[in-house]
N, CA and C of each residue as an Amber inpcrd file, in Angstrom:
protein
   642
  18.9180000   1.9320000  -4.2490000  18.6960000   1.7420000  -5.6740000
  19.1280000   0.3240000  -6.0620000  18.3180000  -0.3480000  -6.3650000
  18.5580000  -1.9480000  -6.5470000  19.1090000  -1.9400000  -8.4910000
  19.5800000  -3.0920000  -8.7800000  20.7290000  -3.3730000 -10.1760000
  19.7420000  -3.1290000 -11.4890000  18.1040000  -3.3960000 -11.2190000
  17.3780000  -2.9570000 -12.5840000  17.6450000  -0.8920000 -12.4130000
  17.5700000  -0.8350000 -11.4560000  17.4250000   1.0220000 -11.4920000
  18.9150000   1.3410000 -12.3330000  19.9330000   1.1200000 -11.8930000
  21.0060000   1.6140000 -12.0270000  21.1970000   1.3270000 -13.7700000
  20.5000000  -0.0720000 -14.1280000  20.5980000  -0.3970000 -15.4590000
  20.2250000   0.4210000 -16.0740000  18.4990000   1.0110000 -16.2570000
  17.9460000   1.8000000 -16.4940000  18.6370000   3.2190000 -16.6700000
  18.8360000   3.8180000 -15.5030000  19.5210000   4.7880000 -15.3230000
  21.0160000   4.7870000 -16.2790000  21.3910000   4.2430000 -16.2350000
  22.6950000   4.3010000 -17.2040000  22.4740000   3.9050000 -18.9270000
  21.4470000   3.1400000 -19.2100000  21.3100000   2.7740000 -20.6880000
  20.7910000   4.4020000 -20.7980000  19.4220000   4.9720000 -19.9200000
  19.2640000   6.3420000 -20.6490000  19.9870000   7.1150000 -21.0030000
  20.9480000   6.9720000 -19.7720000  22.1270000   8.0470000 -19.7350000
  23.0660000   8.0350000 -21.3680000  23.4850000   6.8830000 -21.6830000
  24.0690000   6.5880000 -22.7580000  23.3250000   6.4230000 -24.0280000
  21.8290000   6.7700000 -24.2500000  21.1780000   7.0130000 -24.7300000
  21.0640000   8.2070000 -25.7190000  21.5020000   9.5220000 -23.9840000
  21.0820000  10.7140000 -24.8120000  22.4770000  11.2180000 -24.6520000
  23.2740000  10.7450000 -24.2900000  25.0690000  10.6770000 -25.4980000
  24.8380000  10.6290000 -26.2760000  24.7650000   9.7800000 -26.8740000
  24.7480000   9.3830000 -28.2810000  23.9440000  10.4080000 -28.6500000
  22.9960000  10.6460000 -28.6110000  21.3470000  11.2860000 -29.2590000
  22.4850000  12.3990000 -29.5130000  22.9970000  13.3990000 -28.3560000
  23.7470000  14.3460000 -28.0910000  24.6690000  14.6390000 -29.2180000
  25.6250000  13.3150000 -29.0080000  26.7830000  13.4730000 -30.3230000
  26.4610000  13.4820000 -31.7490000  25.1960000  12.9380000 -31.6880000
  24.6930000  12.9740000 -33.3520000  23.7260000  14.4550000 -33.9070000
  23.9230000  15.0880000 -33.0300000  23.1860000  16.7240000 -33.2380000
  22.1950000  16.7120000 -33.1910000  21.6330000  15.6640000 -32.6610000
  20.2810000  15.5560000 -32.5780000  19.2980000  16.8350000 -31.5830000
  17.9830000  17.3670000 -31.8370000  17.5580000  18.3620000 -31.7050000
  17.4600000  18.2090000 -29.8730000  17.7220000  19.2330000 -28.8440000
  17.5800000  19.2510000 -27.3120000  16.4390000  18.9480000 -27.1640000
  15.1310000  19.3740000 -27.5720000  14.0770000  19.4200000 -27.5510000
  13.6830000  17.7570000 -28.0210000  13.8570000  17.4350000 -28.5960000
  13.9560000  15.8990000 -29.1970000  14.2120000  15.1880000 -28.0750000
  15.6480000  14.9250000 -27.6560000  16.2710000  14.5260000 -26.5410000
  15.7510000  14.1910000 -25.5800000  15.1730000  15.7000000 -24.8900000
  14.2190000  15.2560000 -23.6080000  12.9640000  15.0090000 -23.8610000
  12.6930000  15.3810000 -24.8460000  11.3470000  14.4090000 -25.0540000
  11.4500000  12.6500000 -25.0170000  12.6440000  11.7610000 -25.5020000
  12.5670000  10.8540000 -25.2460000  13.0010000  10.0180000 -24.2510000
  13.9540000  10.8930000 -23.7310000  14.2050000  10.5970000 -22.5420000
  13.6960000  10.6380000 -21.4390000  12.5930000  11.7530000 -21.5270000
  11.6550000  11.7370000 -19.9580000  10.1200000  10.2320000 -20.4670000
  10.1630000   9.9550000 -21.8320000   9.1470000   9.0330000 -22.1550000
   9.5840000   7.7910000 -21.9890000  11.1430000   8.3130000 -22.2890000
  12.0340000   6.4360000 -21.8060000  11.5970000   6.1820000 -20.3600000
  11.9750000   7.0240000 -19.6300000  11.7240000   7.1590000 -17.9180000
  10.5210000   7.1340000 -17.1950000   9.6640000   7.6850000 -18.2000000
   8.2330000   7.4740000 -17.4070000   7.7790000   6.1680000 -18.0430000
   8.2910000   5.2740000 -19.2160000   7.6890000   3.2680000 -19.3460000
   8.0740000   3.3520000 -18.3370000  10.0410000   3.4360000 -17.7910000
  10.5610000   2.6300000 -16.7350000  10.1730000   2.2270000 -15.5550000
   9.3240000   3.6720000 -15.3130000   8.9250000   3.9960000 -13.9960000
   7.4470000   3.6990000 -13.7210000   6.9330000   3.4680000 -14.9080000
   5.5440000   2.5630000 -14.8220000   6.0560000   1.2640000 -14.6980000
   6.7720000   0.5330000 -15.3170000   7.1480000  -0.8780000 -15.0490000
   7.6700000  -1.9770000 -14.1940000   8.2960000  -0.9270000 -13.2640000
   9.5930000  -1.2570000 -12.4500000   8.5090000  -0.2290000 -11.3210000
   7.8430000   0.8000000 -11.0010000   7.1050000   0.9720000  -9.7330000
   5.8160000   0.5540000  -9.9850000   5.0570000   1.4970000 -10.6820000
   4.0020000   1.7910000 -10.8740000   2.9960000   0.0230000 -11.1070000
   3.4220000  -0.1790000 -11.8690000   2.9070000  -1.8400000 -11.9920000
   3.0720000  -2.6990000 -10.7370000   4.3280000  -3.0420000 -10.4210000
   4.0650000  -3.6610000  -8.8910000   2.8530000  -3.3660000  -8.1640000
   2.8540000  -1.6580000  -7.4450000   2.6520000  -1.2320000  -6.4360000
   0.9010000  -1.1940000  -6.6320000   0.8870000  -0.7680000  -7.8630000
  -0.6200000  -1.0480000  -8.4730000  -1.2260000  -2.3330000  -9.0930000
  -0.9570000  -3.1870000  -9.8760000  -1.3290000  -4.1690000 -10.5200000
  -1.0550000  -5.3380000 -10.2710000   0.1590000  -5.7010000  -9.9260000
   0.9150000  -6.9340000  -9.7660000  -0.0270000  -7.8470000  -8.8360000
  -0.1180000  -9.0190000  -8.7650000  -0.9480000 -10.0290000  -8.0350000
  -0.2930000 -11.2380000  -7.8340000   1.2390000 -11.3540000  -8.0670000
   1.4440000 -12.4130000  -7.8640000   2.7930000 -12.4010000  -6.5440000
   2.5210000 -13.3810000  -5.6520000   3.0950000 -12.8620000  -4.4680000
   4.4540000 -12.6330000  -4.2950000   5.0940000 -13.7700000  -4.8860000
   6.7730000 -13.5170000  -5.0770000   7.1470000 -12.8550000  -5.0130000
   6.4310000 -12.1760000  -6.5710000   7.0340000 -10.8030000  -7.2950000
   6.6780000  -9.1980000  -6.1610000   5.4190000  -9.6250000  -5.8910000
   5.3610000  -8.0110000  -5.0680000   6.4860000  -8.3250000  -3.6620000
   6.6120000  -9.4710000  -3.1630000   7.3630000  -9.8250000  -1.8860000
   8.8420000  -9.2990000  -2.1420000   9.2750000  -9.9750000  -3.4270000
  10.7380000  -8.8540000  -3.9950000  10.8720000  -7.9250000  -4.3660000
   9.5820000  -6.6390000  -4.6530000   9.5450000  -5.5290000  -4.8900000
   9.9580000  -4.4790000  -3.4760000   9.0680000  -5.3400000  -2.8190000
   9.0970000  -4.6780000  -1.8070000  10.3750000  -4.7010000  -0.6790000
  10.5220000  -6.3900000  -0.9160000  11.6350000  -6.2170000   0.5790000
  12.7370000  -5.5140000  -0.3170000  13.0770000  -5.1660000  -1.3800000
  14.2730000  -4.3690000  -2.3030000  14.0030000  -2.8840000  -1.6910000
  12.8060000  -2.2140000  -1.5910000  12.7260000  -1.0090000  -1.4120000
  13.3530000   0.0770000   0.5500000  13.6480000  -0.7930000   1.0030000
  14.5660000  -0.1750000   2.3100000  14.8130000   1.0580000   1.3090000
  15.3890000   1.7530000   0.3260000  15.9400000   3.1700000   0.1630000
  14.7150000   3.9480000   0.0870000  13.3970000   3.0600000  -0.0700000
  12.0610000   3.9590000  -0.3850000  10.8200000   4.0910000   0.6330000
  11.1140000   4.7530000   1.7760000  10.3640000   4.3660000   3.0480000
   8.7300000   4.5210000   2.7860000   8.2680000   5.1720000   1.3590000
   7.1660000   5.1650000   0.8520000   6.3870000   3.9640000   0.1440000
   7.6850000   3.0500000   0.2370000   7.3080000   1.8770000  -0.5130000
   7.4990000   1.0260000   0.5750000   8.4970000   0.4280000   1.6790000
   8.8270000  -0.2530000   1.9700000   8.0870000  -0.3910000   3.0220000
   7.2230000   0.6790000   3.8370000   6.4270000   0.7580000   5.1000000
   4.9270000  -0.1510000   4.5560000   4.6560000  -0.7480000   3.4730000
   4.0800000  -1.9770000   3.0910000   4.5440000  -3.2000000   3.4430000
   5.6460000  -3.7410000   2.8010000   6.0890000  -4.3890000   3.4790000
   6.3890000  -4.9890000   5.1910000   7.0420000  -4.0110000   5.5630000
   7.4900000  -3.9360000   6.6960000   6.0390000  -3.6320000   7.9940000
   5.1460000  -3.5680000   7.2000000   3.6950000  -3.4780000   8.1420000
   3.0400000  -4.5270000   7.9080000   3.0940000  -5.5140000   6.5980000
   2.5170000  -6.5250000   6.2580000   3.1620000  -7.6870000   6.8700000
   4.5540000  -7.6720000   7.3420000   5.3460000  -8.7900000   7.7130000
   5.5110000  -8.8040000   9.1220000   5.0370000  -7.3490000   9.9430000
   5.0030000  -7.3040000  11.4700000   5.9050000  -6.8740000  11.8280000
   7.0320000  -6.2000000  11.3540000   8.5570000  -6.1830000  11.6880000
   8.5250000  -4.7480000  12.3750000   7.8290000  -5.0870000  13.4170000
   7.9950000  -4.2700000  14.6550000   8.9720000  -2.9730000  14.5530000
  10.4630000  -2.8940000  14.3730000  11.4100000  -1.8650000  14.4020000
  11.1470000  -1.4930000  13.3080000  11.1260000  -1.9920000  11.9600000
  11.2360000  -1.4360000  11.2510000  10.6300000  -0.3380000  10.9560000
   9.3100000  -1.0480000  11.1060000   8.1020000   0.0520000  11.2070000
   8.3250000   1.9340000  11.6810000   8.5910000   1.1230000  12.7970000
   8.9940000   2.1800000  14.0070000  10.3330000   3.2770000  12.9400000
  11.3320000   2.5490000  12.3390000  11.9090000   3.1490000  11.5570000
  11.4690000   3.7710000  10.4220000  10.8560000   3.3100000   9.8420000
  10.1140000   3.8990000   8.3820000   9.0100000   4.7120000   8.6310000
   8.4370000   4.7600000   9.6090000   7.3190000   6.1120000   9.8420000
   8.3180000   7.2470000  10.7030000   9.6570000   7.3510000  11.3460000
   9.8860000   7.7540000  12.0750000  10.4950000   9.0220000  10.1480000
  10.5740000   8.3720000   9.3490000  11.5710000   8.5840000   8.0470000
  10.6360000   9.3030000   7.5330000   9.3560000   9.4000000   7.2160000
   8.2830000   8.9850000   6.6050000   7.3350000  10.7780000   7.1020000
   7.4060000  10.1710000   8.5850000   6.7730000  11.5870000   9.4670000
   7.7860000  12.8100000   9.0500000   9.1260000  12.3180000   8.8700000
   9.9080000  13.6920000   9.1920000  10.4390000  14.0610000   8.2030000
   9.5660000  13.9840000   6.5120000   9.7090000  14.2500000   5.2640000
   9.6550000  15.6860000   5.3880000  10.0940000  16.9910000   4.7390000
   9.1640000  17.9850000   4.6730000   8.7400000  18.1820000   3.2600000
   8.9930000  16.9040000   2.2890000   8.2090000  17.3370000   1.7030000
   6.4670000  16.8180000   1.1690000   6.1040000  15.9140000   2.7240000
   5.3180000  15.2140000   2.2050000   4.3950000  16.4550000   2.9930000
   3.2310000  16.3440000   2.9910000   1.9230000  17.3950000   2.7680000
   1.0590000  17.1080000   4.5890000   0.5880000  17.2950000   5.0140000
   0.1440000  17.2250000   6.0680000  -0.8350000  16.2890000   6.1200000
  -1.6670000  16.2350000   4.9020000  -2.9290000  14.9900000   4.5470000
  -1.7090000  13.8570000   4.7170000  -1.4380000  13.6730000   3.9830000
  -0.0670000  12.5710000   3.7720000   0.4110000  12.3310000   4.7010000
   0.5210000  12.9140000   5.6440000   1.1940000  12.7400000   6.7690000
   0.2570000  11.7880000   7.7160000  -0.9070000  12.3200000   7.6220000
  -2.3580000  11.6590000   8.2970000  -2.7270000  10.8390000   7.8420000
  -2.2270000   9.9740000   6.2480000  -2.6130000   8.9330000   6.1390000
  -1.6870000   8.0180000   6.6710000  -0.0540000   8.1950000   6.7470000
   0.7600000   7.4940000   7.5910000   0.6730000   7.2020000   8.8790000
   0.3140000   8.2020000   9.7620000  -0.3600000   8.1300000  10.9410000
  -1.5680000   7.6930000  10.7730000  -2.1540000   7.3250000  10.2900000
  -3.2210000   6.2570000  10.3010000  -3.0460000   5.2000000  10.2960000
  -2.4270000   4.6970000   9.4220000  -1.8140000   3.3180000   9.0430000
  -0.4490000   2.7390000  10.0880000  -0.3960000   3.7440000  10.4870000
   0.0250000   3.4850000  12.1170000  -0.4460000   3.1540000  13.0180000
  -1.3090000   3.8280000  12.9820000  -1.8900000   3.7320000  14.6460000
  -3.1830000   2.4020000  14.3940000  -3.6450000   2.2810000  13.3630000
  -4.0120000   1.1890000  12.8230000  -3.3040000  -0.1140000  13.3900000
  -1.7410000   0.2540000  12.7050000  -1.1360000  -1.2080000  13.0790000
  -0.6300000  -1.0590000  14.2520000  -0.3840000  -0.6690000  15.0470000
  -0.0510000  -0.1650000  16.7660000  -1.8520000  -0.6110000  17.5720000
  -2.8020000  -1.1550000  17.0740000  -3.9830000  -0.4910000  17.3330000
  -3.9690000   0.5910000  18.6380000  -3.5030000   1.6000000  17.8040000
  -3.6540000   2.9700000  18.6400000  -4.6040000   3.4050000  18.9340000
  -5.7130000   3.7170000  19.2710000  -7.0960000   4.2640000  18.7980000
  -6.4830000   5.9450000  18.7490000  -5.7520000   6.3390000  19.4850000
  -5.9470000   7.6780000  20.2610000  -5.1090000   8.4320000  18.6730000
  -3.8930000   7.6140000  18.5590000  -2.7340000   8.0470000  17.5730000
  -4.1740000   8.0410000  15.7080000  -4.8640000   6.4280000  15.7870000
  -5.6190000   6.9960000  14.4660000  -6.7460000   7.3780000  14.7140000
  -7.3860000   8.0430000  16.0600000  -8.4180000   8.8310000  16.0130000
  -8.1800000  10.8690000  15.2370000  -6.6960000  10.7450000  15.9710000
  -6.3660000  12.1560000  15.6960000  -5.8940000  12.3610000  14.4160000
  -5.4710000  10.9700000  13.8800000  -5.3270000  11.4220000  12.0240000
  -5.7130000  11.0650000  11.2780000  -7.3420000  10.7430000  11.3890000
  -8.6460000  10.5860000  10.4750000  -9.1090000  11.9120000  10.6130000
  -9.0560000  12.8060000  11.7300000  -9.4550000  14.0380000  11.9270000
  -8.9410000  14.8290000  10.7990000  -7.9600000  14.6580000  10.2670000
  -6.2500000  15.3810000   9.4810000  -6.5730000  14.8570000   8.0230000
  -7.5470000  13.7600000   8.1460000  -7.3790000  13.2970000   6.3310000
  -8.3650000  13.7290000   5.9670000  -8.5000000  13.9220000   4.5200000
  -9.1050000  14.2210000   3.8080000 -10.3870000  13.1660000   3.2920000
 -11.2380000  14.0110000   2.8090000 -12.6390000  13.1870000   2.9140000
 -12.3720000  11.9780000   1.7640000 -12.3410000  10.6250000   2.2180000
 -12.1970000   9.9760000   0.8550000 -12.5860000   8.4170000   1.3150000
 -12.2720000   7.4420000   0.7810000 -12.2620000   5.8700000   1.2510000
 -11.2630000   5.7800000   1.7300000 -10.1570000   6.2400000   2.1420000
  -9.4800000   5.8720000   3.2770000  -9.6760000   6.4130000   4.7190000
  -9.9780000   7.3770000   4.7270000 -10.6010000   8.0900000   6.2550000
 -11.6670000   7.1990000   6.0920000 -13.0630000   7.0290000   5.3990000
 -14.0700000   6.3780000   5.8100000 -13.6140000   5.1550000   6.4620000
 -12.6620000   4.2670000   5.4660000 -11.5520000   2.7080000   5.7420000
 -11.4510000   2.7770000   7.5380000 -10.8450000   3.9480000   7.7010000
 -10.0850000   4.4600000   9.1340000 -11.1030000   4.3080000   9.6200000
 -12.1290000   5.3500000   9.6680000 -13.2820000   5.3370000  10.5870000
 -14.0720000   3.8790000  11.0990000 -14.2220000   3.4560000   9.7630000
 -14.7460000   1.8690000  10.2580000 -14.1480000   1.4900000  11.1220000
 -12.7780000   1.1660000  10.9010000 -11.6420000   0.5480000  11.7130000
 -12.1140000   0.9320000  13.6520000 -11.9580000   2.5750000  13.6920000
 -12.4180000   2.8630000  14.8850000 -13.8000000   2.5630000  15.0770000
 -14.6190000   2.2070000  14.3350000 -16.1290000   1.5770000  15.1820000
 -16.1580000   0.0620000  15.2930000 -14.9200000  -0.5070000  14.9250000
 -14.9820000  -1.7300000  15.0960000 -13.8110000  -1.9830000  15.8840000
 -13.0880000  -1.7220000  16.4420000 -12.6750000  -1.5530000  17.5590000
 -13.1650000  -0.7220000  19.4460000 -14.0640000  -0.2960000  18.7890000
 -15.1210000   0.1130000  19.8720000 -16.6080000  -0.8030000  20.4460000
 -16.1250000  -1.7880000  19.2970000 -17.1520000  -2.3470000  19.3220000
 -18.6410000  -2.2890000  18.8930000 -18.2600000  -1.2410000  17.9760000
 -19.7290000  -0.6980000  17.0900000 -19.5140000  -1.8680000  16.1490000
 -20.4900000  -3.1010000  15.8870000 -20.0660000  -3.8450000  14.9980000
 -21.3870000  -3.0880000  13.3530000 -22.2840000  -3.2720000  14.3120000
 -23.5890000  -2.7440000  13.6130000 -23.4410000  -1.3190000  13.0930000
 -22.6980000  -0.1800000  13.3690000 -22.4520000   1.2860000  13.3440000
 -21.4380000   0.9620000  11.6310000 -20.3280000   0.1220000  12.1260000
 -19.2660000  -0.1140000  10.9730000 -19.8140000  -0.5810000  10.1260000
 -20.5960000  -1.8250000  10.1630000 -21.2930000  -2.0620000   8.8610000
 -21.9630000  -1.1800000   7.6450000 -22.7140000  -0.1060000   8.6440000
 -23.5590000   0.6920000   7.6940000 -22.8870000   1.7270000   7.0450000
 -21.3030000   2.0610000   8.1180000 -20.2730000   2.8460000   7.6720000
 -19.6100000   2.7040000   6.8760000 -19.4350000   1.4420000   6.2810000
 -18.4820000   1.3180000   5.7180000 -19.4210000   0.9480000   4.0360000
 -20.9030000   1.2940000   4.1140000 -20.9690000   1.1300000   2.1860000
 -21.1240000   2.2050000   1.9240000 -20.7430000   3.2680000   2.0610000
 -20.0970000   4.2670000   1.3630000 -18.6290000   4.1220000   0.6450000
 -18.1980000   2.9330000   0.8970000 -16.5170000   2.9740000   0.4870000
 -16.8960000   2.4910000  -1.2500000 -15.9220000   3.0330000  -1.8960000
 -15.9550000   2.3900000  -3.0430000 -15.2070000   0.8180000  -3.4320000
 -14.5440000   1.2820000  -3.2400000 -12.8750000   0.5920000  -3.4600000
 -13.6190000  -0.8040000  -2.6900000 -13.9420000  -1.9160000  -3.9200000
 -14.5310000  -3.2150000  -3.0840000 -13.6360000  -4.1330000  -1.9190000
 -12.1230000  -4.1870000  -2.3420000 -11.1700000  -4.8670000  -1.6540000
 -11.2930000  -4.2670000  -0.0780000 -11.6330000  -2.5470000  -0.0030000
 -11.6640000  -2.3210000   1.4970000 -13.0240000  -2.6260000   2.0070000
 -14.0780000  -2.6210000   1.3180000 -15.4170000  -3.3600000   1.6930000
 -15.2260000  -4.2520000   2.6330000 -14.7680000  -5.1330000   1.5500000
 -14.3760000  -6.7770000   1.9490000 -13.6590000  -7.2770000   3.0660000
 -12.1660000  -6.3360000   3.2120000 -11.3320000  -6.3070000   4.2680000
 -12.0390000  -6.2230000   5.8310000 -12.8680000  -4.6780000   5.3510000
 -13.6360000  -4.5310000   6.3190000 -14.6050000  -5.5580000   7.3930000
 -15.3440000  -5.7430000   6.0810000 -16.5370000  -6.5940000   6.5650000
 -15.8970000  -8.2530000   7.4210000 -14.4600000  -8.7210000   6.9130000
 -13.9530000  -9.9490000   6.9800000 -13.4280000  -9.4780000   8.6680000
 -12.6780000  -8.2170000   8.7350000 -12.2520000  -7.7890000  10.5290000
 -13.6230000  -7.6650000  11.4750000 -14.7970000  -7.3310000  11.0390000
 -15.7790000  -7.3110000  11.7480000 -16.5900000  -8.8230000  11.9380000
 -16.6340000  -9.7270000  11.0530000 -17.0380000 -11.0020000  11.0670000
 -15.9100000 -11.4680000  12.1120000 -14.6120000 -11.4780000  11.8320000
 -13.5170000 -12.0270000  12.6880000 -14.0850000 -11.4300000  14.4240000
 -14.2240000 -10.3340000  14.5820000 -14.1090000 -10.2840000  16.1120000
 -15.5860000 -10.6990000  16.7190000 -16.6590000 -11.2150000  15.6240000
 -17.8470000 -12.0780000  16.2010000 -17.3130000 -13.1700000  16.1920000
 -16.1430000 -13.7070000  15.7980000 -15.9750000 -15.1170000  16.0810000
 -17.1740000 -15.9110000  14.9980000 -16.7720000 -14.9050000  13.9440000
 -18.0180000 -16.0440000  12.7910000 -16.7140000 -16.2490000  11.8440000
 -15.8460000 -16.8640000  12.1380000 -14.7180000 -17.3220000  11.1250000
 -14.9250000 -17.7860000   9.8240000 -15.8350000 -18.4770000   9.5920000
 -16.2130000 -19.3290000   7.8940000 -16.4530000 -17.7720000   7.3530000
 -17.4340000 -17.0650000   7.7570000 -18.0410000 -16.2140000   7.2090000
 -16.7670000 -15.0510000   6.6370000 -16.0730000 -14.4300000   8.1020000
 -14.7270000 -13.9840000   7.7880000 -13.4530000 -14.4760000   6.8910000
 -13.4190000 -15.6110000   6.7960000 -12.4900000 -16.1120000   6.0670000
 -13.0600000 -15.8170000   4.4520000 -13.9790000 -16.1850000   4.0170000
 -15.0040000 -15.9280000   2.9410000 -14.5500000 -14.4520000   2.9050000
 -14.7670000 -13.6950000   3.2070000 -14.5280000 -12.1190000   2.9590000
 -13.0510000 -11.3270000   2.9710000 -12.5460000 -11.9750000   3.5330000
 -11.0100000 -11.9180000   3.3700000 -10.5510000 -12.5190000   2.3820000
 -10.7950000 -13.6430000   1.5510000 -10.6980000 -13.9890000   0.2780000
 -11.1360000 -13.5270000  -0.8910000 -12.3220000 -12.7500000  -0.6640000
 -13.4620000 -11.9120000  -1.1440000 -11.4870000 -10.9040000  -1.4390000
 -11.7370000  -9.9630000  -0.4860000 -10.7600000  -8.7540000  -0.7210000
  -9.6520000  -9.0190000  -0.9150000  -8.9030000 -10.4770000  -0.9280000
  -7.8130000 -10.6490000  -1.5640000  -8.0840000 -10.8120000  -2.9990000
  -8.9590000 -11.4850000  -4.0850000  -9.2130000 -11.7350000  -4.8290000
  -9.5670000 -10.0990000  -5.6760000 -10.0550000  -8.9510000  -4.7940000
 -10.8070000  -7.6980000  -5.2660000  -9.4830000  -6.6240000  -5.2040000
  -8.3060000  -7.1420000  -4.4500000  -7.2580000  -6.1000000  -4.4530000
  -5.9780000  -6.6220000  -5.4700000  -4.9050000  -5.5740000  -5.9700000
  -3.7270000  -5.7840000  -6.8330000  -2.9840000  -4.8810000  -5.9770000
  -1.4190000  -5.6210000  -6.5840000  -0.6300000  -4.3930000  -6.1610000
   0.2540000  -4.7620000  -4.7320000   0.2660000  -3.7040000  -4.0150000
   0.3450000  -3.9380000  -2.3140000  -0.4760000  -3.6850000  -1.8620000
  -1.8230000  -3.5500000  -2.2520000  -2.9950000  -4.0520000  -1.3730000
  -2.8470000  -5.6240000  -1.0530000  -2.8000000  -6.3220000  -2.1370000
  -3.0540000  -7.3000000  -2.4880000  -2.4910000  -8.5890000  -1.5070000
  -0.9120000  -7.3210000  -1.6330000   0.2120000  -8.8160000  -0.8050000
  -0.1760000  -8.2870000   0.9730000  -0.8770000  -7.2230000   1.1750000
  -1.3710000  -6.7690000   2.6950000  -2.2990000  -7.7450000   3.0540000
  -3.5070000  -7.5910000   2.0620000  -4.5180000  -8.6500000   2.2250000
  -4.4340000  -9.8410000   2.4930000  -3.1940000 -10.4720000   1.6590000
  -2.6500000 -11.8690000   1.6130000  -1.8390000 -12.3950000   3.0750000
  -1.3350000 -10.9600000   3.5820000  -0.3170000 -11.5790000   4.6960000
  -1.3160000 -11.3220000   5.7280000  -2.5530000 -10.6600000   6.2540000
  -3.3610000 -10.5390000   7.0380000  -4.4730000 -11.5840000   7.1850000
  -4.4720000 -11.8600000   6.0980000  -5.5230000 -13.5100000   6.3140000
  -4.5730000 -14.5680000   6.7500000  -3.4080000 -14.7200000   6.2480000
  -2.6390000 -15.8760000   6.3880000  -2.2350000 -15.9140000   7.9610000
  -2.3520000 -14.7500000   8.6170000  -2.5080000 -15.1320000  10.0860000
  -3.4570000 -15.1180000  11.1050000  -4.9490000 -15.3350000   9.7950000
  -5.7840000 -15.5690000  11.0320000  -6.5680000 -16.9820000  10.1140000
  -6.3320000 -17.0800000   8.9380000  -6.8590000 -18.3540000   8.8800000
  -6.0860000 -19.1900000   7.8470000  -6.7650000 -20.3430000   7.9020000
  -6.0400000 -21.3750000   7.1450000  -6.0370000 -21.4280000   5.4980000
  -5.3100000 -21.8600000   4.7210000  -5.7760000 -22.0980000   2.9510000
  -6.7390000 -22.5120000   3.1200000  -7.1350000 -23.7270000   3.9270000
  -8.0900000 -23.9980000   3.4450000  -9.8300000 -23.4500000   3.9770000
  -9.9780000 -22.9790000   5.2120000 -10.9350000 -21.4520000   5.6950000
 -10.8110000 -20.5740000   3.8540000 -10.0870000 -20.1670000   3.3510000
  -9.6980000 -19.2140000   2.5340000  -9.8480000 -19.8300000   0.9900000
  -9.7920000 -21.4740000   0.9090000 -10.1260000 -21.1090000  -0.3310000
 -11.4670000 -21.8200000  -0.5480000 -12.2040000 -21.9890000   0.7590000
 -14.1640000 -22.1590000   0.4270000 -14.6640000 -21.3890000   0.0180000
């Protein structure tokens, strides 16, 4: 819990004291107190993780979150940090209260970054029908070397930033770099959030600012 949470957490707290000592109605109370908590929690998560676009700020959201292995396995997959990884899915897998789909999208995004084929063949099987299994699936025809198969696979996706991503990893392993770099800028420009700072740290190690900002 990093020093804005605890702030938060304690102004409410002393909030509905007061509210409390002044006889104010229970029903009242938690009504403003769960509305105080859900701005907070749009502002301080929800905005980063979704909206935010500017890199700093998501880079300190994230490396703060180590207590939140739901948050921090962004980070820690975007920056390469090998153990960590290994730590935060090990945290992550052995939730019980995360759901079995959920589970298969972590193991995806694993075996993704491991390029496992075998580990994210078996948990695209496990996810649920949506743009991220399709995301996945591409992934495995373009690692098989279906370059032509992934293409046609992947415009069913909605979500333009994974289009883009897509299309920029399949240009990359033809060795058509201008073209890839172009599309990886494409999906940095089309994603917010921690898409955004993923997108950002995945181009930055295969091409240059300046590949990226033609």
């Amino acid at each position: 819990m990093d020093r804005r949470e605890v702030i938060i957490y304690v102004a409410v707290f002393l909030f509905t004291l007061v509210m409390l000592w002044n006889d104010q109605s229970i029903i009242l109370v938690l009504g403003v107190v769960l509305f105080t908590t859900l701005i907070a929690f749009t502002i301080h998560v929800i905005y980063p993780m979704a909206w935010e676009t500017r890199m700093n700020r998501l880079d300190a959201f994230l490396r703060n979150k180590q207590h939140k292995p739901y948050i921090y396995i962004f980070y820690a997959t975007a920056n390469r940090l090998d153990e960590e990884v290994e730590q935060t899915i090990e945290k992550l897998m052995s939730d019980p209260r995360a759901s079995k789909s959920t589970k298969a999208n972590y193991q995806a995004a694993y075996g993704s970054y491991r390029k496992d084929m075998f580990t994210l063949r078996k948990a695209v099987r496990e996810m649920r029908r949506s743009d991220y299994r399709t995301y996945y699936e591409t992934i495995l025809l373009t690692e098989e070397g279906n370059s032509e198969r992934a293409r046609a696979h992947l415009t069913s996706i909605k979500k333009e930033w994974m289009r883009f991503a897509l299309l920029a990893e399949i240009e990359r392993r033809l060795n058509h770099l201008e073209q890839a770099a172009e599309y990886a800028s494409k999906a940095i420009q089309a994603s917010r959030g921690v898409n955004r700072y993923i997108m950002t740290k995945e181009a930055e190690r295969y091409y240059t600012k300046e590949q990226l900002a033609q």
